[in-house]
KEDOPA-541573 format. One record per residue (C-alpha): x, y, z; residue in one letter. Coordinates in steps of 0.02 Angstrom, whole numbers, plus 50000, padded with zeros to 5 digits. Example, Ala and Ser with C-alpha at 12.3 -4.5 7.8 and 13.67 -1.06 7.14 Angstrom:
// residues 2
506154977550390a
506844994750357s
// end
This chain:
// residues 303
500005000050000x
501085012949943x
500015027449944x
499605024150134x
501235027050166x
501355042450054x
499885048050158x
500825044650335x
502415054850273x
501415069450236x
500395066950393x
502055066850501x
502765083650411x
500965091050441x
501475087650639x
503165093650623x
502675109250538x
501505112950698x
503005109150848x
503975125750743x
502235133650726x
501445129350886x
502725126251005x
502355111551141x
504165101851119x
505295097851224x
506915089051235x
507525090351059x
508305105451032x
508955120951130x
508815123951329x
507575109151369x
506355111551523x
506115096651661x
504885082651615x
503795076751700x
504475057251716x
506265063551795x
505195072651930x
503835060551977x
505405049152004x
506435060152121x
504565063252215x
504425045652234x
506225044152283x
506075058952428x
504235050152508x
505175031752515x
506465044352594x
505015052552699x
503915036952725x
505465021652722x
504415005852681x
503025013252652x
503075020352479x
504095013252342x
504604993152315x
506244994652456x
505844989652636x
507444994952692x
508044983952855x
508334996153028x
510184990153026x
510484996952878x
509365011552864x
510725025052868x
511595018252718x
509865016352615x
509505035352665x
511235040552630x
511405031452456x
509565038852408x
509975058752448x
511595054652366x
510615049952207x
509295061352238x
510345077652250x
511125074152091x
509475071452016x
508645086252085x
510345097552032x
510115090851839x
508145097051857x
508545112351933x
509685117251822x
508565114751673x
506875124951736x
508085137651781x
508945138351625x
507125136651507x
506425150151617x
507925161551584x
507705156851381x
506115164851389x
506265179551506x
505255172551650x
506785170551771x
507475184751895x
509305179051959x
510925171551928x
510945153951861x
512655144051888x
513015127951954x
513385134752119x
511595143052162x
510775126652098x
511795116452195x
511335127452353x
509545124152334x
509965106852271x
510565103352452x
509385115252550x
508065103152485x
508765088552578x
508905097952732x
507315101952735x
506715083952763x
506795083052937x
505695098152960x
504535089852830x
504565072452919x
504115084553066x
502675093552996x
502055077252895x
501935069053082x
500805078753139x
499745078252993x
499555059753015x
499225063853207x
497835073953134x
497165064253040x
496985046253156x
496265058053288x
495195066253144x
494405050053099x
493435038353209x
493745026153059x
495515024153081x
496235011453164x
498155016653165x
499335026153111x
500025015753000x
498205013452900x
498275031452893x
500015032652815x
499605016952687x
497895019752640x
497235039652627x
497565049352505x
497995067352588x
499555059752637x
500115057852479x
499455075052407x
500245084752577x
501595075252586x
501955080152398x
501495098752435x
502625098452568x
504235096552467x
503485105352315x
503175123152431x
504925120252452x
505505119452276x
504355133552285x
504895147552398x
506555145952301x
505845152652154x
506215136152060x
504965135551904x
504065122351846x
504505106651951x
503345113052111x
501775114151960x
502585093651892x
502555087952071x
500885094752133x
499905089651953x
500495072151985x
499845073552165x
498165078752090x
498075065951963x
498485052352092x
497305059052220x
496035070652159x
496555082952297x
497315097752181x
498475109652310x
499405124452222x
501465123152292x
501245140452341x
499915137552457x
500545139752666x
499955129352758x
500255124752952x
500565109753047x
498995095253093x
498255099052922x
496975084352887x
495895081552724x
494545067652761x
494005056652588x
494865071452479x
494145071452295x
493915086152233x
494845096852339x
495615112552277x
496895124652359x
497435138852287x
499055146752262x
498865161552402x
497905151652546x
498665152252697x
497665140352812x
498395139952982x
498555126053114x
497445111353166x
496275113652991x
495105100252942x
494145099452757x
493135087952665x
493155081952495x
492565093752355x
493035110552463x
493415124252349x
494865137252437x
495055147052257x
494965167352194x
493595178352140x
493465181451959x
495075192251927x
495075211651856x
495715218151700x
497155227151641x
496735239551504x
497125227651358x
495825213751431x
497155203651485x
496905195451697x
497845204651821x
499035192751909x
499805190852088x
499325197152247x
498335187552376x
496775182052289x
496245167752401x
495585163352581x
496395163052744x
495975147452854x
496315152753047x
496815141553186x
495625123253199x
494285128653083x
493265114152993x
492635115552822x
491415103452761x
490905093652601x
490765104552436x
490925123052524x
491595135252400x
492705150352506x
493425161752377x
494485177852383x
495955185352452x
495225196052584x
494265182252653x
494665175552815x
493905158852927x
493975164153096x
495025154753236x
493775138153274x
492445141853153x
491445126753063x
490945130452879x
489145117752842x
489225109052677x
488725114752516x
489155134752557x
489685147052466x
490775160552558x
491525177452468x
491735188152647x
492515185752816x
491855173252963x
492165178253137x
492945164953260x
491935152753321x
490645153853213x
489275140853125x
488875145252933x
487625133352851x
486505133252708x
484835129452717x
484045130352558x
482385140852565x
480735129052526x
479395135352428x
477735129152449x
476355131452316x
474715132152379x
473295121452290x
471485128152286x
470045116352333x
468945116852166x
// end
């Protein structure tokens, strides 16, 4: 069938004339960004790191645990350096890096990351406090670790705010994505957030870039922490940056499918947000907000 395969050559230079056109390609020629593979492997690296035994195929023996930690940072900072260097080096290509790139800077972040892993272990204990104490249903710590899901997405937002807060592009976005696809719970890496942090079933969640929710917070699944609609600039184009969604204070619960949007807004210190809610101003502390839809009764006349 020769003219198929006339047809499939001209099909395939159709595609390559779009990648020049279009853009979308990677790894060919030029300064090449990270992709996503490289990443989700150093991610799953760092949580068998955070989590020994728990993630990953290695159940690493106690009497040799410090040479199993030591070989994977070993591996894993010269994995992360090679990323670094690359979303440092694309974002520069196109103007959308501020700073000196050099081996040296990279390399300083590069390690900064793996020091940070205690701290994280830290903060991620405390989230797994929160979240046997937050569930009648669980029966250890250990089925908490294994089996939920929020461990997995704040265990991965954990390192990616990291990555974040050094102004390393795209690998906080790789890592948290994955997170999302694997879990249904979508967190931005720029979002703060404070120790004992507990999501109960999860799907659906989303947590945007500038939340700050404080200690001791509890959601449900399909809880929407996101940003009004955003203004203009003259040429129609969205104004970016600046807060533009909630804070969550101190112990607050937010139940199933409430929607709390914009910057200003803030959940008081204790407050409990019902289900199904939809919240664009500031609760005080301690404070119930529910919905109860209103119920309209027709009337029928006696003939």
């Amino acid at each position: 069938m020769p003219h198929v395969g006339k047809k499939l050559t001209s099909i395939a230079e159709d595609i390559v004339e779009t990648y020049d056109k279009d853009g979308g390609i990677n790894r060919i020629d030029g300064v090449n960004l990270p992709a996503t593979e490289p990443v989700v492997e150093i991610l799953e690296d760092m949580l068998q790191v955070l989590f020994p035994g728990y993630f990953g195929k290695r159940v690493p023996a106690r009497s040799n645990i410090l040479f199993f930690v030591q070989s994977a940072i070993d591996s894993l900072f010269l994995r992360i350096l090679e990323e670094f260097k690359r979303a440092c080096q694309y974002a520069d290509s196109i103007g959308a890096y501020e700073g000196d790139i050099t081996t040296t800077t990279c390399e300083d972040k590069a390690l900064k990351l793996m020091q940070c892993i205690p701290r994280i272990r830290t903060l991620l204990k405390t989230d797994i406090q929160a979240g046997f104490d937050g569930d009648p249903a669980s029966k250890s710590k250990e089925e908490v670790i294994s089996c939920y899901p929020y461990v997995y997405a704040i265990a991965t937002h954990r390192i990616a705010h990291e990555i974040y807060t050094m102004d390393i592009p795209l690998i906080p976005r790789i890592m948290s994505e994955w997170a999302h696809r694997r879990t249904g719970i979508d967190i931005h890496p720029g979002a703060q957030i404070g120790e004992r942090f507990f999501i109960d079933h999860g799907t659906g969640v989303v947590i945007g870039e500038t939340t700050n929710i404080k200690s001791g917070v509890k959601i449900y699944q399909g809880v929407t922490l996101g940003a009004l609609s955003l203004p203009k600039n003259a040429d129609g184009s969205a104004v970016k940056g600046g807060k533009r969604h909630p804070t969550i204070e101190d112990g607050a619960t937010i139940y199933a499918e409430a929607t709390i949007l914009g910057g200003e807004t803030v959940i008081g210190k204790n407050s409990v947000i019902g289900a199904n809610t939809w919240i664009t101003s500031s609760v005080p502390p301690n404070t119930l907000v529910t919905f109860q839809e209103r119920q309209v009764y027709q009337s029928v006349k006696k003939k």
